[in-house]
N, C-alpha and C positions, 0 to 999 in steps of 0.2 A: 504494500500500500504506500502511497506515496504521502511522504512526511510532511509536506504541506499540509495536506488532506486530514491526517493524524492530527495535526494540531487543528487545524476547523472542527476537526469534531470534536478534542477537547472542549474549546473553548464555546463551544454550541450546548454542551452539555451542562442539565441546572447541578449547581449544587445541591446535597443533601446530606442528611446525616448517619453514618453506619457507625452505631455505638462511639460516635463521637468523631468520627473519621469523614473528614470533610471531602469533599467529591466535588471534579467541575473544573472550570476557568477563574472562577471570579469567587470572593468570601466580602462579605457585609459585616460590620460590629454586630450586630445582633448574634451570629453565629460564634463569631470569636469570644462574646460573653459569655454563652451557653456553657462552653468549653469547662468553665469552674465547675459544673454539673458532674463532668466525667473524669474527677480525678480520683486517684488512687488514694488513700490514709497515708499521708506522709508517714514514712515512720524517724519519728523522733526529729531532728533537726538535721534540715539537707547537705548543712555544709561538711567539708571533707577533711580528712587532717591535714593533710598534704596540699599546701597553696603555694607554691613557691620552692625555691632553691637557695634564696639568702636564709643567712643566721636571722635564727628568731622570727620566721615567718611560720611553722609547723607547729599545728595545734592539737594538743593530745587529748584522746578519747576518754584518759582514766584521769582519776581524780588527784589536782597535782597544781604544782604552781604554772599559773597561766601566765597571761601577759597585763589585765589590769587591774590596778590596784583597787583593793575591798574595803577593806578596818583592819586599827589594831585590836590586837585581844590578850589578856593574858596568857603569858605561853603555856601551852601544856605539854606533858610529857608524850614525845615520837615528836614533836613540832621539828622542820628543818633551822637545825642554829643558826643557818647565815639567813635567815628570814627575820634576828630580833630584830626590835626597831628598837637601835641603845639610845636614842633619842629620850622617846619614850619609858626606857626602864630607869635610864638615871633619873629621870623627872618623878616618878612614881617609887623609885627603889622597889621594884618588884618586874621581874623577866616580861618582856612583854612582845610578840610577835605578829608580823605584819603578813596580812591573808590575802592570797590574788585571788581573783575570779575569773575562771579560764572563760575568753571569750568564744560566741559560738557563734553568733552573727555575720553574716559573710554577705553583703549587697551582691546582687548580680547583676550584671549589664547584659543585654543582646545584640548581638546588629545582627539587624534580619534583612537578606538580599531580596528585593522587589526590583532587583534591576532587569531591562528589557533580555538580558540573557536566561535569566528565569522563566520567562514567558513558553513553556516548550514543556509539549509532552507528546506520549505512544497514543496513550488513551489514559481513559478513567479521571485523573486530574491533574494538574499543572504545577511542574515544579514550584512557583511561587506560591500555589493553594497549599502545600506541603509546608513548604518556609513558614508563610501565615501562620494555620496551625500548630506547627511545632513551636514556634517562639509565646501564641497565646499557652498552650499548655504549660512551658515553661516558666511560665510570669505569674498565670495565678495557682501552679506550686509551690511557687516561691512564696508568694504572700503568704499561702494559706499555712507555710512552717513555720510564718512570721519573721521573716528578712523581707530588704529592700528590695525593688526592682526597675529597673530602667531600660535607656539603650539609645540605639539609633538606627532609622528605619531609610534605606538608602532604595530610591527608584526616578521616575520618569520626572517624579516632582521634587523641588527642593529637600534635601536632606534633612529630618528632624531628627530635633536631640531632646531626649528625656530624664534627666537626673533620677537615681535611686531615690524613692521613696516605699514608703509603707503605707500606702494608699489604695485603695479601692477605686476612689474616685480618678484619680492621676491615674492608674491603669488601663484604666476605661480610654482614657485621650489616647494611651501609646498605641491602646488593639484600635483607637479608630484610626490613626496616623495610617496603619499597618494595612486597613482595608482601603483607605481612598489611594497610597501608593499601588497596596493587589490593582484597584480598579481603573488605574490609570492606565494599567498595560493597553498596548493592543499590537495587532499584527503588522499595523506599516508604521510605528514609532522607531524613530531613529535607537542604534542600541547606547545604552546609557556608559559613559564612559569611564575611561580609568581614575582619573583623577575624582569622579566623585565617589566612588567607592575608598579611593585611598585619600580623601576629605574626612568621611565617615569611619575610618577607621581611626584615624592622626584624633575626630572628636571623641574618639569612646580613649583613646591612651590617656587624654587631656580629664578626660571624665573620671578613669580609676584610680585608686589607691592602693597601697598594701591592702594582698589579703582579701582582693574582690574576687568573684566568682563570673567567669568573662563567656561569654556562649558564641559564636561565631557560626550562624547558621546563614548556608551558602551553597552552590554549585561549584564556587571554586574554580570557575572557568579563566578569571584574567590569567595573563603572564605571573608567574610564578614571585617577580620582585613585586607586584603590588601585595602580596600575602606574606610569603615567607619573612622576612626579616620582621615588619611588623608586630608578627603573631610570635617570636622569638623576643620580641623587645616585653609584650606583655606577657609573656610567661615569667619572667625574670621576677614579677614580685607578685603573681597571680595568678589563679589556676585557668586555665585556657582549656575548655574544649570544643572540637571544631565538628559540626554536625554537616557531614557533606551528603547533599542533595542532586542524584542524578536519577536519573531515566534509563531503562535499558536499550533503547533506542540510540544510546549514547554511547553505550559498550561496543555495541557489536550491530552492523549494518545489515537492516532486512537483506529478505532472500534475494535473489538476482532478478533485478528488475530495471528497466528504467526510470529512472527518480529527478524531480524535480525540488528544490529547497531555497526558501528563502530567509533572511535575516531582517525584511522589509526595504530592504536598499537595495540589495544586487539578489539576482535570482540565480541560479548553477544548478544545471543539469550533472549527471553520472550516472554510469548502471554499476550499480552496488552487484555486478560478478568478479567483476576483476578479483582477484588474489593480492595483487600488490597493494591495491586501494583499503582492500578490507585489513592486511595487516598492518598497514600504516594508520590507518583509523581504529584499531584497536589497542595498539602501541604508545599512540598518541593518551586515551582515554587513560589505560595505564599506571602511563609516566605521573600522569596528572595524580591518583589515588596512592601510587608510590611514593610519591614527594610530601603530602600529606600524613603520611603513614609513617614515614622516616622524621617529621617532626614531631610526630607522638612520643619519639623515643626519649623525650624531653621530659622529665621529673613531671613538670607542674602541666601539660599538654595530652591533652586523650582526644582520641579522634571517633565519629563515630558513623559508619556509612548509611543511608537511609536511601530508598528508591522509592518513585514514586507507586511504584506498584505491590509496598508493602505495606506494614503496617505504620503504629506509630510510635513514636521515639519513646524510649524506657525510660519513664524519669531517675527510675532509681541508680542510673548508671551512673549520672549524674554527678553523683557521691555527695 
């Protein structure tokens, strides 16, 4: 079938709902609200130990001196010594020891790609319905563990930027952000370009801190320098993980036919038999997933594949 055609019927297709699994071309606020309806019982608090690679960014599970400071107390005995506060005990002439409270809190940011290279699917739904999705599911797991949540939402319209909060209400703007960019796509919009993708990344670097929890949901299709260094720059004090969104239409080229495809700018024929085309086109697709995959090897970076033609993303991987 020709890949044009594939995508006219995606995008001809209404969304709906299959246990929460959004279908179609296009997603509306109303839908991406819905979504809080279908999550899973967090269990306990989503953040992970492991954020980072510098000293003093690694947060432990068991109970133990954290990073911020709680009360002093009178010491008791097992208390760690270099925890007295001699401050405090010479002032009182009695032992007195200083309590952390390990923090658990971790904001999370998204950038969720609505770029025109999103716009593309076999069938069933469109890589940016998937993006959508995944980042609303995201957002209100996040709230519902009770952390922050935010991000930046890059497509055909101006790039918005959304500061972590703990809001319901501010959530609501970001999943609408998220559906007016889904519904700006279409089939003859120019594709959206490099530099505002790597705008949108340079504002989520400028947006995080130590210790955030950073989601990167995407296809991953630019050149390799507007990601890689980046997504190396924010792992350095933050956990990174990168949710790559493709199609299997992308993997490996239908059966041997003549095909016509377009980008909405230039149109290009091929007949997907050739051998040398299909290995070059599958080598290609690849490289791309390898590259990605080789930055996971990265302490604070996990990567994680999603196609359009499965299901939906495991919060708990999450960590």
């Amino acid at each position: 079938m020709n890949p044009d055609v594939l995508a006219n019927t995606a995008s001809g297709a209404s969304n709906r709902h299959a246990k929460g699994r959004l279908l179609g071309a296009y997603v509306d606020v109303s839908q991406l609200l819905q979504l809080r309806h279908y999550l899973a019982t967090p269990s306990g608090n989503v953040s992970s130990s492991v954020v980072g690679t510098q000293s003093g960014v690694k947060l432990s599970k068991i109970k133990g001196r954290g990073i911020d400071f709680s009360e002093v107390r009178t010491y008791q005995p097992g208390d760690d010594i270099r925890s007295i506060d001699w401050r405090v005990t010479a002032r009182k002439n009695k032992p007195h020891t200083k309590i952390f409270r390990e923090e658990r809190e971790r904001p999370t940011l998204l950038f969720v790609d609505q770029s025109q290279a999103m716009f593309f699917a076999s069938s069933q739904r469109l890589k940016s319905v998937v993006a959508a999705e995944t980042a609303a599911r995201v957002a209100w797991h996040t709230l519902a563990a009770g952390d922050r949540v935010g991000g930046v939402v890059v497509g055909n319209r101006p790039t918005a930027l959304f500061r972590p909060l703990r809001s319901s209400r501010v959530l609501a703007r970001f999943l609408n952000e998220i559906a007016a960019q889904n519904r700006a796509l279409n089939r003859i919009a120019e594709p959206t370009a490099d530099n505002a993708v790597s705008d949108g990344i340079n504002q989520l670097r400028r947006l995080s801190k130590n210790r955030y929890r950073i989601i990167l949901i995407s296809d991953f299709s630019r050149a390799e320098g507007v990601w890689m260094d980046p997504i190396k720059r924010l792992g350095e004090r933050n956990q990174v993980h990168l949710v790559h969104i493709s199609d299997p239409l992308e993997a490996s080229l239908p059966p041997a036919a003549q095909y016509a495809v377009t980008d909405g700018a230039r149109r290009l024929q091929f007949h997907s038999g050739r051998k040398r085309l299909r290995d070059q086109y599958e080598t290609q697709f690849m490289a791309r997933c390898e590259a990605l995959q080789k930055l996971s090897h990265h302490p604070a970076i996990r990567y994680t594949a999603l196609s359009t033609h499965t299901g939906s993303l495991d919060l708990q991987r999450l960590g």
